[in-house]
Backbone as a ProteinNet text record, in pm:
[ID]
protein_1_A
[PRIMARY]
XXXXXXXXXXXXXXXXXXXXXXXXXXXXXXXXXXXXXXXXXXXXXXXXXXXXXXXXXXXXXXXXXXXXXXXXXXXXXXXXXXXXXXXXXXXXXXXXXXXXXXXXXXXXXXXXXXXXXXXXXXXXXXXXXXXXXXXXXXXXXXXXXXXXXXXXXXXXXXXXXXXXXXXXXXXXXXXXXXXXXXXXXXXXXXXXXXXXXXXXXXXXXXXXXXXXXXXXXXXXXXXXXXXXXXXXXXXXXXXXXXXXXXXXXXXXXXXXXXXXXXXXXXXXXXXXXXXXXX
[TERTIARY]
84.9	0	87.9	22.8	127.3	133.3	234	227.6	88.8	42.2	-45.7	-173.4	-186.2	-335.1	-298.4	-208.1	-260	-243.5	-148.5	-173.6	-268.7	-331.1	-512.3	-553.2	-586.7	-682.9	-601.4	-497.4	-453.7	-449.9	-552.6	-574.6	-713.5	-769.5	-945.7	-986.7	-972.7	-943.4	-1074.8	-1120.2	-1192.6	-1186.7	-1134.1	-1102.8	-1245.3	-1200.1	-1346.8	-1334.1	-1343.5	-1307	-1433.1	-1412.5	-1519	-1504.1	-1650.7	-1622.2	-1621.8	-1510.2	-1424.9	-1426.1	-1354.9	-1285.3	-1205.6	-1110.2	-1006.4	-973.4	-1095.4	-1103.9	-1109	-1202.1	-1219.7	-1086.3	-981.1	-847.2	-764.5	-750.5	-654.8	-704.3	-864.3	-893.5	-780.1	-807	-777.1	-656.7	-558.3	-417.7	-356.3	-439.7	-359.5	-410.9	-552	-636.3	-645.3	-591.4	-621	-775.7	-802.3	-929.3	-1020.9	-921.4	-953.8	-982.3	-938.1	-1002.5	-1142.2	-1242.2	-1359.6	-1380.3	-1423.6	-1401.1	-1566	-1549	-1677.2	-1674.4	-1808.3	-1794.6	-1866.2	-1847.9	-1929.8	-2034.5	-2119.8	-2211.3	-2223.7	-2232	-2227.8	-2383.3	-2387.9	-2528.3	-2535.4	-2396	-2400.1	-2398.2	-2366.6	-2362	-2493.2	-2549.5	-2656	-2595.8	-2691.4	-2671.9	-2577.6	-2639.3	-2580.4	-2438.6	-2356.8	-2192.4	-2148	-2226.2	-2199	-2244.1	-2406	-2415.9	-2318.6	-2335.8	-2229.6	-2083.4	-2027.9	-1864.8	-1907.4	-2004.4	-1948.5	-2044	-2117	-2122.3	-2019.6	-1964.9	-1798.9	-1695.6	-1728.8	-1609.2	-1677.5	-1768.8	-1829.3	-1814.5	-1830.7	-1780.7	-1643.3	-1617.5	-1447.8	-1379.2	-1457.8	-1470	-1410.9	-1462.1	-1451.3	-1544.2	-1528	-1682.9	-1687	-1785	-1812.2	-1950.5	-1916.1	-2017.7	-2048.6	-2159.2	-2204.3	-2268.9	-2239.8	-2275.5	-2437.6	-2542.9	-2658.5	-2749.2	-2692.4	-2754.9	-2901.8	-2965.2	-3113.1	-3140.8	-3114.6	-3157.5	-3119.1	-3047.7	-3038.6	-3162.1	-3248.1	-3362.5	-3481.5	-3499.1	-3639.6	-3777.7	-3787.8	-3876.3	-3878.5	-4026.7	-3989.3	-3947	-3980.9	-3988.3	-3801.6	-3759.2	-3623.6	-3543.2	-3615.5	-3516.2	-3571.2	-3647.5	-3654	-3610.8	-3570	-3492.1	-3393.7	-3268.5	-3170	-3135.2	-3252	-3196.9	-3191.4	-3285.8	-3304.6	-3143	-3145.3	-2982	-2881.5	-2855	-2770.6	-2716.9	-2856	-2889	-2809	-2866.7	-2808.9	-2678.4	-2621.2	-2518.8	-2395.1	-2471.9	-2435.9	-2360	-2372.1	-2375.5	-2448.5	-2401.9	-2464	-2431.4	-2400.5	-2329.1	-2379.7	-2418.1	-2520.3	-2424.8	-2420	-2370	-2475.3	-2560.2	-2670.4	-2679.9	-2610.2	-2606.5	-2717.8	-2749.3	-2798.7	-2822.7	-2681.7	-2597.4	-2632.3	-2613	-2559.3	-2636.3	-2763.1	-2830.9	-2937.9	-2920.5	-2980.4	-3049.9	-3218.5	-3303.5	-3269.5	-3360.8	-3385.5	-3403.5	-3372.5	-3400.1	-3565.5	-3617.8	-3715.8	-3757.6	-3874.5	-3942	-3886.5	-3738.4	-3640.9	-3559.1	-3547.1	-3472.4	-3342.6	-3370.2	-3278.2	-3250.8	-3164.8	-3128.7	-3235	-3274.9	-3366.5	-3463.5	-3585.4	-3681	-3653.1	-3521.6	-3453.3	-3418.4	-3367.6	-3341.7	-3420.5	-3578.7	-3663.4	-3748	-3760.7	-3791.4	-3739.2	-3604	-3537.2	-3568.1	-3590.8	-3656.2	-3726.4	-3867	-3996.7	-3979.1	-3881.8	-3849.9	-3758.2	-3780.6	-3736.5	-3554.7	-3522.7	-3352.8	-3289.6	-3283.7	-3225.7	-3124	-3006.7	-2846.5	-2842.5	-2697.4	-2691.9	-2598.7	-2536.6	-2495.7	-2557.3	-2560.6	-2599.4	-2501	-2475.8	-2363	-2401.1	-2438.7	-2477.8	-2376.1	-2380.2	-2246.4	-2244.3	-2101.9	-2116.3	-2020.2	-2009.9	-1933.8	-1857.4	-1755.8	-1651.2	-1643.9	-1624.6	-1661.3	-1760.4	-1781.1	-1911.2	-1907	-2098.6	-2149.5	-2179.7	-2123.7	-2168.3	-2300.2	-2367.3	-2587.3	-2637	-2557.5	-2660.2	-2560.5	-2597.8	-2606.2	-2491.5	-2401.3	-2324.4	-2443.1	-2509	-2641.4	-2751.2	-2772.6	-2844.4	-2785.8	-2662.9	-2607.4	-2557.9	-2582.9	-2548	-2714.6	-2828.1	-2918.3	-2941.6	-2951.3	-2995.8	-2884.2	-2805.1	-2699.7	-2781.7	-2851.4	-2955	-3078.7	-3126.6	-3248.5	-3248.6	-3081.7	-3091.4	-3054.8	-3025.2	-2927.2	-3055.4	-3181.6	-3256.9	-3238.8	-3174.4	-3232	-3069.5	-2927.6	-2797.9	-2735.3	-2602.6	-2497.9	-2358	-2343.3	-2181.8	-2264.8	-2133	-2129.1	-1997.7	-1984.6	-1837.3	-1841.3	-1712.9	-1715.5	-1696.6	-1736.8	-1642.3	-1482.1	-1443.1	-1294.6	-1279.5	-1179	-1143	-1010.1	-935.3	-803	-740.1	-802.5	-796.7	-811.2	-736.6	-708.5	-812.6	-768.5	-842.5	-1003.3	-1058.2	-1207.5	-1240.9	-1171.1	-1214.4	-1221.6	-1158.6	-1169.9	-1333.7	-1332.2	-1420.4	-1567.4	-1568.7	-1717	-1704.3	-1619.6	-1623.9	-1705.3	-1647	-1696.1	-1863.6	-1876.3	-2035.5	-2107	-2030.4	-2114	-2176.4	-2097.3	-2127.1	-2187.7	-2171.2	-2279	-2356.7	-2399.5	-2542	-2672.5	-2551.9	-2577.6	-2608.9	-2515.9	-2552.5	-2421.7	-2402.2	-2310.9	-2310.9	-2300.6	-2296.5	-2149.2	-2107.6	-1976.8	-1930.7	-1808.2	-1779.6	-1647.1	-1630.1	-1516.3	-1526.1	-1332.9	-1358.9	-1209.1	-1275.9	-1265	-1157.1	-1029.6	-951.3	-872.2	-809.3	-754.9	-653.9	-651.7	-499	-385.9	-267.2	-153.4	-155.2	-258.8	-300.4	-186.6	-113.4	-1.6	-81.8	-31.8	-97	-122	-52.9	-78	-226.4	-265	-339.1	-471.3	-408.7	-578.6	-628.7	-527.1	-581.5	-664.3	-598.6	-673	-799.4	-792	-917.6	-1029.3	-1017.1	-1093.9	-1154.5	-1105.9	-1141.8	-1276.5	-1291	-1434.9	-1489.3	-1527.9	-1621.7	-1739	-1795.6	-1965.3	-1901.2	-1791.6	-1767.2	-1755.1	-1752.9	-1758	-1824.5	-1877.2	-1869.2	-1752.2	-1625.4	-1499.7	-1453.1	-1477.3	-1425.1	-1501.6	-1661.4	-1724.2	-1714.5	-1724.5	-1690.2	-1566.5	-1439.8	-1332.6	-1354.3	-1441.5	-1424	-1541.4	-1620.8	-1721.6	-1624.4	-1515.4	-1433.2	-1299.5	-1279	-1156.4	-1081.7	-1078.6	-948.6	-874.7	-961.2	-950.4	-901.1	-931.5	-846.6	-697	-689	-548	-480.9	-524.6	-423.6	-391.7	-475.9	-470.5	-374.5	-363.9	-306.3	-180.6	-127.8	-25.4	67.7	254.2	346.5	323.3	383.7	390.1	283.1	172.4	49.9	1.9	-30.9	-131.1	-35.9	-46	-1	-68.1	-122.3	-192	-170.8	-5.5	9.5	37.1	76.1	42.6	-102.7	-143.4	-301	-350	-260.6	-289.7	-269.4	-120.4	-81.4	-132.2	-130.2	-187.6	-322.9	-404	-545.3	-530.5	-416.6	-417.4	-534.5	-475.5	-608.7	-757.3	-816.4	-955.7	-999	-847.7	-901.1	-913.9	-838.5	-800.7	-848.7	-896.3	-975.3	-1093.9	-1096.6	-1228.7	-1346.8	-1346	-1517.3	-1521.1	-1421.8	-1458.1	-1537.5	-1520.9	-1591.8	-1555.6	-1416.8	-1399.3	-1340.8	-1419.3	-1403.8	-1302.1	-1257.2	-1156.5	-1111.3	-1061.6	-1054	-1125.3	-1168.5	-1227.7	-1149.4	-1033.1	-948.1	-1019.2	-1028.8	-1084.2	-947.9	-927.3	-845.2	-850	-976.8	-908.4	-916.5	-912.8	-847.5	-741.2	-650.7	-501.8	-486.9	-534.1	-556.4	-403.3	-340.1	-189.5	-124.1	-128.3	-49.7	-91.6	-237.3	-276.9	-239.5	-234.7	-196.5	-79.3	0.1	151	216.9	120.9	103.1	101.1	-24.5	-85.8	76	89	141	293.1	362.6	500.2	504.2	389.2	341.5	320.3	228.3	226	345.6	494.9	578.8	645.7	657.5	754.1	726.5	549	508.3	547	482.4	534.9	698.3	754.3	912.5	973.2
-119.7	0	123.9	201.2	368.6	428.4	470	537.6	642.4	735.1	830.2	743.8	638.2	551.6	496.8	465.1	368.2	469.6	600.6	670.3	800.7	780.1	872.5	745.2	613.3	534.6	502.7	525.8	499.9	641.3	771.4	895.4	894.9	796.6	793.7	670.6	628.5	531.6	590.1	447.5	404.7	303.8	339.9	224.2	144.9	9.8	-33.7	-102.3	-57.2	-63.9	-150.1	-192	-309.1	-208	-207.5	-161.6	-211.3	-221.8	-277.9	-160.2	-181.7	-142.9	-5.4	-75.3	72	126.8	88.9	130.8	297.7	343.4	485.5	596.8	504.3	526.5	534.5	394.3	379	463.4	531.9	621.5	739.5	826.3	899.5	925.4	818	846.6	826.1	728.8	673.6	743.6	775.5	785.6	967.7	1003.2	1101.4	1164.7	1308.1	1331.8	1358.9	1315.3	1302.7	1156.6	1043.4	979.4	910.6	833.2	804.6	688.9	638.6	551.3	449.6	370.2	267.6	215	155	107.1	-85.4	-155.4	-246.3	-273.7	-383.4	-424.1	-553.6	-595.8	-733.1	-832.2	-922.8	-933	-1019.9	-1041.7	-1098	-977.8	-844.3	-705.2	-628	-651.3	-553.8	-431.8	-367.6	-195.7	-117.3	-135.1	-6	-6.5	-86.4	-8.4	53.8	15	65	206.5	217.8	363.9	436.8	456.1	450.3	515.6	449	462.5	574.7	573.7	629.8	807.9	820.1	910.4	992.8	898.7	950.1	1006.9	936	963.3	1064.7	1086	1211.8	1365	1313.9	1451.3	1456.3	1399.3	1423.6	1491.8	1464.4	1555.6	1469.2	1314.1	1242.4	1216.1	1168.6	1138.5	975.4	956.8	782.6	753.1	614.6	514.9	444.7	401.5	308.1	213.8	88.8	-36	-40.1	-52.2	-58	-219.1	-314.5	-442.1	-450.2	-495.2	-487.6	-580.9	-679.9	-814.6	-789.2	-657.2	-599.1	-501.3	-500.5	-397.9	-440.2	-423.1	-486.7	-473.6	-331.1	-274	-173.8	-109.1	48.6	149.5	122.8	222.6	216	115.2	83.9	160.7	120.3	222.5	352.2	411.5	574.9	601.7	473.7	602.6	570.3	513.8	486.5	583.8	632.2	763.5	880.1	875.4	1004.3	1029	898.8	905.3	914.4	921.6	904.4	998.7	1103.2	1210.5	1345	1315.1	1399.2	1391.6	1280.1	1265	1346.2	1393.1	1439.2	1328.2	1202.7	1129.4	1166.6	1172.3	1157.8	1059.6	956.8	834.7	721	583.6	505.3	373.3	221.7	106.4	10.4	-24.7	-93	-212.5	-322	-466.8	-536.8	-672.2	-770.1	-807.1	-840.9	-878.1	-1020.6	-1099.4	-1199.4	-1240.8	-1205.2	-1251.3	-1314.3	-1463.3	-1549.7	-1630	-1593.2	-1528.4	-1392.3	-1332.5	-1167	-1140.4	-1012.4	-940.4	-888.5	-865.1	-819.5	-896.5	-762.8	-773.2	-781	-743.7	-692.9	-814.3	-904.5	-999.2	-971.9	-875.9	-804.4	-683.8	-649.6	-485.5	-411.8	-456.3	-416.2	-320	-390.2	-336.4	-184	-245.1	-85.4	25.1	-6.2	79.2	129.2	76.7	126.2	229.2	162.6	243	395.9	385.7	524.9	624.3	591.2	653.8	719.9	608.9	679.4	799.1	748	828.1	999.9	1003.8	1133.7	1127.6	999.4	996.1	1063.2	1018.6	1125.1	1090.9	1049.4	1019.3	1086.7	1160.8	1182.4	1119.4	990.3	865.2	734.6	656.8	526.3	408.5	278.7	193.7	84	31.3	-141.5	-221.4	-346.1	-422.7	-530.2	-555	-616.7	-748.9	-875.9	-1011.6	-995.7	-980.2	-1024.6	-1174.7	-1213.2	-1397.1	-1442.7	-1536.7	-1600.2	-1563.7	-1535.6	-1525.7	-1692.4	-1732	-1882.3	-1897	-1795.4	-1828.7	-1783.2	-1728.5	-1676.5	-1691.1	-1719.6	-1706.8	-1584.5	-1585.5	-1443.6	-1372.3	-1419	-1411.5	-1294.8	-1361.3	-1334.9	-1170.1	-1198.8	-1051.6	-939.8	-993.6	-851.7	-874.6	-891	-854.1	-765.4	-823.4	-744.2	-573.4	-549.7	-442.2	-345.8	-396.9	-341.9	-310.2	-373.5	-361.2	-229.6	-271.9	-130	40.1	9.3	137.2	271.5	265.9	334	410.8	367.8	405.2	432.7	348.9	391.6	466.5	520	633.1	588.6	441.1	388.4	170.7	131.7	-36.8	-20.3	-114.2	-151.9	-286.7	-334.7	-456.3	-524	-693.5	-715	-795	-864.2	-909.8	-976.1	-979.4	-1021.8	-1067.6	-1171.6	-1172.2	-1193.7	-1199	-1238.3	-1132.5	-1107.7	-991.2	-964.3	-1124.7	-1175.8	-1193	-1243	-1233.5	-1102.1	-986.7	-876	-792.4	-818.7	-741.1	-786.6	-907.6	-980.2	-970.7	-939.4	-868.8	-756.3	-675.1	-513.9	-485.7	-547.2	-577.8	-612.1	-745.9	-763.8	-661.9	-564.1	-524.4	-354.1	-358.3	-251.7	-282.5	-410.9	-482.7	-484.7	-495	-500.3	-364.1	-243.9	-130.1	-67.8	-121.1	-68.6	33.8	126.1	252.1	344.7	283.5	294.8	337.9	420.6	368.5	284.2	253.1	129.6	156.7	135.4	116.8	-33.5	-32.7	-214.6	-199.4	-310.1	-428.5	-481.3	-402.2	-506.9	-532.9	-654.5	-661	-595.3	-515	-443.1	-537.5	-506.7	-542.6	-638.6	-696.1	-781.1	-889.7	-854.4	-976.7	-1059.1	-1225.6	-1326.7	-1355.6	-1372.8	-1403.3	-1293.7	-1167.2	-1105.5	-1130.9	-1187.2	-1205.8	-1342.4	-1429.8	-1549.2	-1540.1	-1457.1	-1403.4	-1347.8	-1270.4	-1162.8	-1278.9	-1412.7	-1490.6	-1557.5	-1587.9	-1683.1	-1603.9	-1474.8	-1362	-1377.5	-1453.7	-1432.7	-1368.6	-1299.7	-1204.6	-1072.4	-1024.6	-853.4	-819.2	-859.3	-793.2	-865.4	-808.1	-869.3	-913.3	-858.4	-886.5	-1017.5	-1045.7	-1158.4	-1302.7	-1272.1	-1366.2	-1414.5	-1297.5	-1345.1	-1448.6	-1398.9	-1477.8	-1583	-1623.8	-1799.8	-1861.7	-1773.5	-1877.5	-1888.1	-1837.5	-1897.2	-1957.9	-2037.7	-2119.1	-2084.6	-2116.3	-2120.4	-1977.1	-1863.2	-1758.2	-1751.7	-1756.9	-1721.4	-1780.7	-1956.6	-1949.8	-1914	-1840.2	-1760.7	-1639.6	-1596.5	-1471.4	-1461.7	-1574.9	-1585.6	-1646	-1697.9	-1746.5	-1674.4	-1709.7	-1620.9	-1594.5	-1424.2	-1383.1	-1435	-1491	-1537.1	-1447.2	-1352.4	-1249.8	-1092.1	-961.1	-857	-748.2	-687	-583	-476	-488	-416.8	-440.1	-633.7	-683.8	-689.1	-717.7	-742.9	-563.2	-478	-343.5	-349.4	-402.1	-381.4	-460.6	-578.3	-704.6	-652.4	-588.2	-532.9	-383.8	-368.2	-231.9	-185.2	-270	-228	-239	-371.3	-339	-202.9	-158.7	-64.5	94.2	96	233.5	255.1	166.3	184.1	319.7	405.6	518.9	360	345.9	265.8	212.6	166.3	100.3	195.4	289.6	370.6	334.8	297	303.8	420.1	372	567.1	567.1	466.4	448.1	257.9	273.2	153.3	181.6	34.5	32.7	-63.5	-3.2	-105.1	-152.6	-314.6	-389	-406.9	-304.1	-327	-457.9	-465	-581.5	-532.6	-360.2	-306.3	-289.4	-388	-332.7	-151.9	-77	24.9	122.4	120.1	179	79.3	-26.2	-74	-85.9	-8.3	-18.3	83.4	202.3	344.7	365.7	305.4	312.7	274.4	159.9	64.4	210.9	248.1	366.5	455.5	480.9	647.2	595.4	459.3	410.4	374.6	364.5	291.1	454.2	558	656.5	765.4	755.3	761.8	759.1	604.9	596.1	597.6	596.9	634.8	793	876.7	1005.8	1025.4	942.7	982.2	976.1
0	0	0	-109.2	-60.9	41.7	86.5	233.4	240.6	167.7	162.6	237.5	124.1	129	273.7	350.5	489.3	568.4	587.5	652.2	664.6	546.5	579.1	646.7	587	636.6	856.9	904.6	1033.1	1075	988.5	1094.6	1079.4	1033	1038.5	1123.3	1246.4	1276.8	1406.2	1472.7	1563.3	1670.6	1762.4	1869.4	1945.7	1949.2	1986.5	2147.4	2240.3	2375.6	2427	2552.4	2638.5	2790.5	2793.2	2913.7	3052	3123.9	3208.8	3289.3	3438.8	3510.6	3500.4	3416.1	3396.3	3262.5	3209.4	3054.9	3009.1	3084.9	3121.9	3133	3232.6	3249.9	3163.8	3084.8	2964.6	2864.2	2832.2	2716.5	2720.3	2864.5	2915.4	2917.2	2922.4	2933.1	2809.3	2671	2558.6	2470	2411.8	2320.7	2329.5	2189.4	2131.7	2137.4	2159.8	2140.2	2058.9	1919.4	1745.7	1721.1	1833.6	1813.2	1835.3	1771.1	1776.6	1902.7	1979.3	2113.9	2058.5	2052.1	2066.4	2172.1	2222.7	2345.7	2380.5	2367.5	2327	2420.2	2428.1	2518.8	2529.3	2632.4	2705.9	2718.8	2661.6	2704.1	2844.4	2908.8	3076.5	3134.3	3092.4	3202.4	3178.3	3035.5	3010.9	2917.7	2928.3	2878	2932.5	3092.1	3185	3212.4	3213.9	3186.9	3037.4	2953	2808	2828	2878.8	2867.8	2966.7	3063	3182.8	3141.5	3061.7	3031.8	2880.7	2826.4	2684.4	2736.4	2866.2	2918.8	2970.1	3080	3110.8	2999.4	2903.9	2803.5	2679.1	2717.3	2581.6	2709.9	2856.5	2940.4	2902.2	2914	2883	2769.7	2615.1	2521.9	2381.1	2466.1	2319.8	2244.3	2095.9	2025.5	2062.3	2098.4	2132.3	2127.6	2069.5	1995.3	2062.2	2181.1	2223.8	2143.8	2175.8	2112	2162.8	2076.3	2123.7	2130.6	2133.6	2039.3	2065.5	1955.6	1925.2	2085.8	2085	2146.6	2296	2355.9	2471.7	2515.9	2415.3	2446.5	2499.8	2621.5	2661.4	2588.5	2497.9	2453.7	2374.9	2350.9	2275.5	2402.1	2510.7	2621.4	2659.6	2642	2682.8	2572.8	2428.6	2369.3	2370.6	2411.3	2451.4	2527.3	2636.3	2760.4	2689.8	2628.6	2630.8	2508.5	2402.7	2351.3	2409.1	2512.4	2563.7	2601.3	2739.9	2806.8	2728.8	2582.3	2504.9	2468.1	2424.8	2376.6	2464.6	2589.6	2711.6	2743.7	2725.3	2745.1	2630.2	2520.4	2439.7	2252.2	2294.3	2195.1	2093.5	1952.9	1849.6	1742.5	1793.9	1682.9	1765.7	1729.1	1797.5	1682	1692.1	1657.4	1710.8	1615	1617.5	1569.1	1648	1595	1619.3	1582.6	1657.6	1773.4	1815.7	1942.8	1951.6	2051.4	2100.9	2200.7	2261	2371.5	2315.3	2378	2344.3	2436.5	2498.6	2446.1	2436.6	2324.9	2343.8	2535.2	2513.4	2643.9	2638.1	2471.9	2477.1	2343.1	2274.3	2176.7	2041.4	2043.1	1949.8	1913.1	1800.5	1805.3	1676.3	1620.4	1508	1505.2	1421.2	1428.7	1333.6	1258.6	1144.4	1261.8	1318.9	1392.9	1491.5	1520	1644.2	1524.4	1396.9	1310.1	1273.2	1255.1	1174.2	1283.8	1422.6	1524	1572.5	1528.8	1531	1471.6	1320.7	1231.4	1282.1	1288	1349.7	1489.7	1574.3	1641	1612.2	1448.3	1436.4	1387	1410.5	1365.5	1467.5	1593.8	1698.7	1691.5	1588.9	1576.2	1467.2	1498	1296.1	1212.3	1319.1	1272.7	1345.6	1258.9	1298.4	1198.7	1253.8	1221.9	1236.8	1109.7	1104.8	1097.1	1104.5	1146.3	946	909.7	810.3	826.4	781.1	799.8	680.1	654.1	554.8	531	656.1	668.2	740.2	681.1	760	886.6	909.3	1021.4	1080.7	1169.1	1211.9	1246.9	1236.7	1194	1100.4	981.7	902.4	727.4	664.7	555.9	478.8	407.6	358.6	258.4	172.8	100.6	201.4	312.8	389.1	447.3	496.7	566	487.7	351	219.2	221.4	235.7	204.1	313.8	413.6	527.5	551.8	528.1	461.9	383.4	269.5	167.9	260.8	325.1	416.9	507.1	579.9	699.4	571.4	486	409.4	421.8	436.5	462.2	577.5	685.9	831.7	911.6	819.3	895.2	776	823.9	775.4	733.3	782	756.2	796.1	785	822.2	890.3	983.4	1008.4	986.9	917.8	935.7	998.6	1027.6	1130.7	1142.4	1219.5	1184.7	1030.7	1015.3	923.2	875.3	871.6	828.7	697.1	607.2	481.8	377.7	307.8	196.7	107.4	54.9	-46.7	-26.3	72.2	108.9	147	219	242.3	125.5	18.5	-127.4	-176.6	-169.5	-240	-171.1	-43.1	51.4	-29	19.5	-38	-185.7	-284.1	-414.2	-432.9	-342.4	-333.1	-262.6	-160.9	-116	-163	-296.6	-387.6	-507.7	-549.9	-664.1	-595.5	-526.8	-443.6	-441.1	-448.2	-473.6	-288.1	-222.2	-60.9	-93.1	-96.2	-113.4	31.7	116.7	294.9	276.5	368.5	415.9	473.1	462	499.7	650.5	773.2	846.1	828.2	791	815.7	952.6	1003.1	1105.5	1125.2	1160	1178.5	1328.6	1367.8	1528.1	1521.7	1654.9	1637.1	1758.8	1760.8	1812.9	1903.3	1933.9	2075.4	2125.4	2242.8	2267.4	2294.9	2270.4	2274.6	2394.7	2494.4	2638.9	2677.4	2650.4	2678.3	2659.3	2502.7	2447.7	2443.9	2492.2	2534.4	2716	2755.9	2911.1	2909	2792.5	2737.1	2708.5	2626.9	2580.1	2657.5	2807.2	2946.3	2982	2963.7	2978.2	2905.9	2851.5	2760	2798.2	2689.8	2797.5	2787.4	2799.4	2815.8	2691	2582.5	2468.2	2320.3	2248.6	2125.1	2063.4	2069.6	1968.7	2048.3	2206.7	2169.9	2247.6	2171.2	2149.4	1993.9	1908.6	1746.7	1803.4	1833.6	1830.9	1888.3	1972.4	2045.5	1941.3	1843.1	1785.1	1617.2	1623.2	1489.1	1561.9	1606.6	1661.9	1572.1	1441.8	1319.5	1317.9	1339.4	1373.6	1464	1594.8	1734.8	1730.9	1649.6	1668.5	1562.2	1447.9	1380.5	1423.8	1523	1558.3	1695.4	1770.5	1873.9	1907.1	1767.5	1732.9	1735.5	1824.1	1775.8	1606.9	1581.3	1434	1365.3	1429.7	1302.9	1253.6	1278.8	1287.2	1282.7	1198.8	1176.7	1140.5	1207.3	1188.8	1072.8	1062.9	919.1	829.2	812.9	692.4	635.4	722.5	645.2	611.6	655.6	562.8	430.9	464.9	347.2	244.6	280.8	168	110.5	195.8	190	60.2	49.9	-66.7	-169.2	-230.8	-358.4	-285.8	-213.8	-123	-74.7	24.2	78.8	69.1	-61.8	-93.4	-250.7	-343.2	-443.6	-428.1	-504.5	-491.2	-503.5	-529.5	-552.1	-398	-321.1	-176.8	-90.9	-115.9	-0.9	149.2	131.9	310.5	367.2	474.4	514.7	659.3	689.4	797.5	852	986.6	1052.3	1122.4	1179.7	1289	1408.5	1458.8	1599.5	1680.8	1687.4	1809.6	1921.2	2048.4	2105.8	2183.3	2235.5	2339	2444.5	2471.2	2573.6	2595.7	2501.4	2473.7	2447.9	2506.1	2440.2	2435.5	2488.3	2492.9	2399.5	2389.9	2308.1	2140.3	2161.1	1981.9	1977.3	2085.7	1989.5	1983.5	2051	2076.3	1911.7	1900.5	1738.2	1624.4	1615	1535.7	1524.9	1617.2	1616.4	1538.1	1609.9	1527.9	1400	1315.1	1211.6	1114.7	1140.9	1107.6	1086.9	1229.6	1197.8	1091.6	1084.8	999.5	866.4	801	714.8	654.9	791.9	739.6	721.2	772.2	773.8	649.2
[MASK]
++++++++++++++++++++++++++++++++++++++++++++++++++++++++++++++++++++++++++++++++++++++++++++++++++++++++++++++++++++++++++++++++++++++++++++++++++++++++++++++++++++++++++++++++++++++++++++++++++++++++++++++++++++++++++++++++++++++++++++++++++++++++++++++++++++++++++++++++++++++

């Protein structure tokens, strides 16, 4: 990749944090205030540390994305307070998955219904962020999740994708997912710097995050990813070239799944940007 093309795409970047303990902390001490902070949601914790932390961190004077998952919503009344609280809190960017709770919490068993509900509710985001699979979703169909892509393009503003390690398949989503005619933006998805000992610790939790429930429901994945040297955050930039920097991709940044590694992805970012600009 040309230096130009990876270093616009590593100053448009989005860290995707779990909220923990001392997450709040590590924003605070590592994370730029140009950068974008996501926050995920747990369906063993609920809502309330997601809203909770991305309150704290929009006082603070960052832009942050709480993870909203459909299947965390008890109701319509649940998602009105949780825009209201969102709203107040000063959020205006919302990440509206599925999620992972199995049963629903409520009436909501997809993202489709909370999307279309927002609407009606006036669009109180002036972003919203559907989630997209580069690789198989282990319940649904690739057929199925470029349709449903087409379905939400009415009601969101961008997709992120999700992980992905493969060059070659992430070109080849990208592609379908513009024959398709979904012309969304796109953040794609990739893991940043994660030492292996960490993120094999990170994986024993399962429940605190989406990023690494995807990772225990693709095994083949976790141990390429967790492997000494398996896994490179800036090879798969680079290998990713033409995907990600073509005008027709429409990607409009990264999206970093830290882990919570969060000092050590930006520590990543800033040496990588270095030596680009150098």
């Amino acid at each position: 990749m040309t230096a130009p093309g990876l270093s616009a795409l590593l100053r448009r970047v989005r860290y995707e944090v779990l909220p923990a303990r001392a997450t709040e902390e590590k924003v605070l001490a590592h994370v730029p205030r140009d950068v974008v902070v996501t926050v995920t949601a747990s369906p063993v914790k609920g809502l309330e540390p997601t809203l909770d932390l991305a309150a704290r961190l929009a006082a603070h004077g960052y832009r942050v994305v709480p993870h909203v998952p459909a299947r965390l919503l008890r109701d319509d009344a649940h998602l009105k307070e949780t825009v209201d609280r969102l709203r107040e809190s000063g959020v205006d960017d919302v990440f509206v998955p599925a999620g992972d709770a199995d049963p629903p919490a409520g009436t909501y068993d997809g993202a489709l219904p909370v999307l279309r509900r927002l609407s009606e509710l006036g669009r109180p985001f002036a972003e919203v962020g559907v989630t997209g699979y580069p690789e198989s979703h282990p319940l649904i169909h690739d057929d199925i999740t470029v349709q449903a892509m087409w379905d939400k393009r009415e009601h969101a503003t961008y997709v992120v994708s999700n992980l992905c390690f493969d060059p070659r398949v992430l070109g080849q989503w990208i592609a379908r997912v513009r024959g398709r005619g979904v012309e969304l933006p796109v953040y794609v998805g990739v893991a940043g710097p994660v030492q292996r000992a960490k993120l094999l610790a990170m994986a024993t939790k399962i429940g605190v995050g989406e990023s690494t429930r995807f990772l225990a429901r693709h095994p083949l994945w976790f141990l390429r990813f967790a492997a000494p040297g398996g896994y490179s955050p800036e090879a798969l930039l680079t290998r990713s070239e033409g995907a990600l920097t073509a005008p027709s991709a429409g990607v409009a940044g990264l999206h970093l799944f830290t882990f919570n590694q969060i000092a050590e992805t930006e520590a990543w970012r800033r040496t990588l940007l270095d030596r680009l600009d150098g």
